[in-house]
Structure formats: C-alpha cells, structure tokens
N, C-alpha and C positions, 0 to 999 in steps of 0.2 A: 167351157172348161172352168172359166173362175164361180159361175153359178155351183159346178158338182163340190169346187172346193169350199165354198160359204157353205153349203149343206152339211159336207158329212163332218165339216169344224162347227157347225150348229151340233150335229148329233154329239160329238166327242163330247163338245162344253157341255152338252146335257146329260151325257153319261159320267162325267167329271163333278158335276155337280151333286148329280143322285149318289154316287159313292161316298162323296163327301158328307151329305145330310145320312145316309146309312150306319156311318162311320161315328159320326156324333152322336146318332141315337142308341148305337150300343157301346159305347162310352159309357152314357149316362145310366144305360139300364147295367153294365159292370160296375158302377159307380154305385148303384143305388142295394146292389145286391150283395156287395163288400159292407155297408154301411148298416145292413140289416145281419149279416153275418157278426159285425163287430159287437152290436144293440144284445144280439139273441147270448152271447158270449158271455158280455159284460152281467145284463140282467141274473143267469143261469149261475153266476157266480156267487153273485150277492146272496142268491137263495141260498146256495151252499154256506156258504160263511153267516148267513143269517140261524143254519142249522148249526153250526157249529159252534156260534156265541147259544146258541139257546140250550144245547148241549151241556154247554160251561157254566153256566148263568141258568137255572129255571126262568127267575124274573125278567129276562133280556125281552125290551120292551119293542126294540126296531128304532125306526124314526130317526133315521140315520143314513146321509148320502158319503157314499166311498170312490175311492178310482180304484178302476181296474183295467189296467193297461191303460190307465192316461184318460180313461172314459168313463165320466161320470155314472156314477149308480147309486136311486135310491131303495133303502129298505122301508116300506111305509110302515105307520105302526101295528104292533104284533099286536090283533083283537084280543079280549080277555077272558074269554069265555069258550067253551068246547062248543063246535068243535073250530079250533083255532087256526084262522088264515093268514098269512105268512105271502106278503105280496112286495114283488120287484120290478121296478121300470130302470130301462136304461135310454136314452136318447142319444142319437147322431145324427146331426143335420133332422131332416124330414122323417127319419127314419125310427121309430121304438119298437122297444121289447116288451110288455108286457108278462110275467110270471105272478100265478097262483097257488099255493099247495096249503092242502087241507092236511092238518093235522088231528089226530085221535086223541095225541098223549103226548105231552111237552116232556116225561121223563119215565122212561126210555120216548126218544121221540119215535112217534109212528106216522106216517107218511101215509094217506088214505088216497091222497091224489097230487098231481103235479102237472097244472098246463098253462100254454101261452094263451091270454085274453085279449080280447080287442080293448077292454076297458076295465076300469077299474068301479 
C-alpha cells in the first residue's frame, strides 16, 4: 500500500510539474506576442506621423526618435532622392518592428508600398 502511494504521488508531482513548466512557456510566448503587438503598433505610427510631418513640411528629413504610448520609435532618415523610403523601428524588450514605404511623390505624397522588414 505505501509502495501504490509513493507512486501515484510520483505521478501527481510529475504531472504537477509538467503543468507548471506548460504554464511558463505560454506565459512567455503571450509575453513575447503582446511585445510584438506593442513594436508593430508603435513602429506603424511613426510611419504615419512620419507622413504627415512630410505632408506639412516637403523638406521633413526624419532622423528623429518619438514615444508612442510610452514606447520608443525611431524615424530613420528620409533618403533624398525618388523613389523615396521612409523607414521605422520600434523596439520592446527582444522584440522589433521593422517598417518600409516607398514613396513616388513627397507632394501630393504617393505611397507605391508599405511593408514590415526583417532589416534595414
């Protein structure tokens, strides 16, 4: 009888444990997927307001880091020549955004494309 109960209190503690390391690994991956949510957010902003100083301003050059919701964002500089890219990183913990858009025409601004990059 005490052999069945060391047993099936082995099995619990091993079931007890597995749940536990379960439990921390999807933690981290809802931890890691809020953090790229906040990145993709932050970045997508910048581009906007990067459009919309360029809008106001032809010459609006970029090369300018902002918060957005408390999370840093940079605007890198705006290249000088057509056709002209317009690029935003955001960073949280391990996690970045990456933003590219090509532009045709700084005035009317024309927007030829718009995507997230691994790299810059």
């Amino acid at each position: 009888m005490l052999v069945s109960v060391m047993i099936l209190s082995t099995i619990m503690l091993g079931f007890a444990v597995l749940a536990s390391t379960l439990f921390i690994k999807e933690s981290q991956i809802q931890n890691i997927l809020k953090n790229k949510k906040i990145t993709a957010y932050a970045a997508n902003s910048c581009m906007e307001l990067a459009f919309d100083r360029l809008g106001r301003n032809v010459l609006y050059g970029g090369n300018e880091t902002i918060l957005v919701g408390g999370n840093p964002c940079t605007i890198r500089p705006i290249s000088g020549s057509s056709p002209w890219i317009i690029e935003a990183e955001s960073v949280l913990g391990r996690e970045r955004a990456r933003y590219r858009a090509n532009l045709s025409s700084r005035n009317p601004i024309i927007i030829t494309s718009w995507e997230e990059v691994s790299n810059f």
